[in-house]
C-alpha positions as CSV (number, residue, x, y, z in Angstrom):
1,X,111.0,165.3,83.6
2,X,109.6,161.8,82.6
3,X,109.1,159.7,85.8
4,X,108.3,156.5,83.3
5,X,111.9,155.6,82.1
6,X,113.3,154.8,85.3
7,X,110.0,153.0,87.3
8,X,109.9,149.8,89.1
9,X,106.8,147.2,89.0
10,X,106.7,146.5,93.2
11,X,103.6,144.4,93.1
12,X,101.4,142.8,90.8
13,X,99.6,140.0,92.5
14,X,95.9,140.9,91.3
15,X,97.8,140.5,87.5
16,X,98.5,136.8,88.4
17,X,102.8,138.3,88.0
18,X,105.2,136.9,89.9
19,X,107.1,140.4,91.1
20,X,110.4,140.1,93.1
21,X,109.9,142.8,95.6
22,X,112.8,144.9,96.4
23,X,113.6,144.8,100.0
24,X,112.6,148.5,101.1
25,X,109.0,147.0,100.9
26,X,109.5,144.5,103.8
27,X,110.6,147.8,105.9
28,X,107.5,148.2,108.3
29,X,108.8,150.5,110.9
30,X,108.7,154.6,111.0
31,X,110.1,156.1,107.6
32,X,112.6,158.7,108.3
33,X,114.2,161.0,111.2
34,X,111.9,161.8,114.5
35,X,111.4,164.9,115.4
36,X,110.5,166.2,118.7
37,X,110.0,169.4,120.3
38,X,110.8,171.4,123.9
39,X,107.3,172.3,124.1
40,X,106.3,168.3,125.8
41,X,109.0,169.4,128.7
42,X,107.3,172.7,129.8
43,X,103.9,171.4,129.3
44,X,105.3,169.0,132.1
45,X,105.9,171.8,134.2
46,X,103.0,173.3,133.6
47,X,101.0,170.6,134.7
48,X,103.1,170.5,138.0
49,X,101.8,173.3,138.9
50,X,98.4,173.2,138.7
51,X,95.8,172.3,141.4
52,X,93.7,168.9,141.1
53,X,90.2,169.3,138.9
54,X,92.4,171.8,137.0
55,X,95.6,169.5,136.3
56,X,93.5,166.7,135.2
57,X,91.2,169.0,132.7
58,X,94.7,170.4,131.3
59,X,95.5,166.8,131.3
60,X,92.6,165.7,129.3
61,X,92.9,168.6,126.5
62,X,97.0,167.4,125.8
63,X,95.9,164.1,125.2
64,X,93.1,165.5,123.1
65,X,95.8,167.5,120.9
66,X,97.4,164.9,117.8
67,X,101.1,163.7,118.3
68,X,102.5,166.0,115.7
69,X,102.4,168.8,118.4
70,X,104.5,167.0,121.1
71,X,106.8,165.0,118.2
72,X,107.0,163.5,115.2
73,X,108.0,160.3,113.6
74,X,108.3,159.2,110.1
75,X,105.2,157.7,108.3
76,X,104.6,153.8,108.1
77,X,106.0,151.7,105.2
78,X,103.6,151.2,101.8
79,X,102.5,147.5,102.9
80,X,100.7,149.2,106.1
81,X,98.9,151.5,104.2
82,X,95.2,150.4,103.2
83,X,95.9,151.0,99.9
84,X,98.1,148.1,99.4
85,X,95.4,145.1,99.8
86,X,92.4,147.1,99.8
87,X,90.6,150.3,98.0
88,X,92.5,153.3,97.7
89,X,90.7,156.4,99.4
């Protein structure tokens, strides 16, 4: 498989090139499907039930937990990335 004989130059500003971007670039919201799970419906219920010190300590380790648990979405476009204008990490 040779990925070089069908590439496309997207940017080239620190070469001093004048690049046409294709318009895919310009896309800055989520990248693909979102997903989302049943699980953020009976945490709800959970957390209906549960008495006042406890509910908000329950409460407190969801919001600790990262979004991917409850849902996900599709990652950002290439020009959001810090990559694009800075270092790449």
């Amino acid at each position: 498989m040779d990925t070089g004989t069908n590439s496309t130059v997207v940017a080239a500003e620190y070469l001093g090139m004048a690049i046409t971007e294709p318009p895919w670039l310009n896309y800055f919201r989520k990248w693909g499907p979102k997903l989302t799970y049943d699980i953020a419906e009976e945490i709800k219920k959970v957390e209906k039930l549960l008495p006042g010190k406890l509910k908000s300590a329950f409460d407190k380790f969801i919001r600790s937990l990262p979004n991917e648990v409850l849902g996900e979405e599709g990652p950002t476009g290439p020009k959001l990335k810090n990559n694009w204008t800075g270092d790449e990490v």
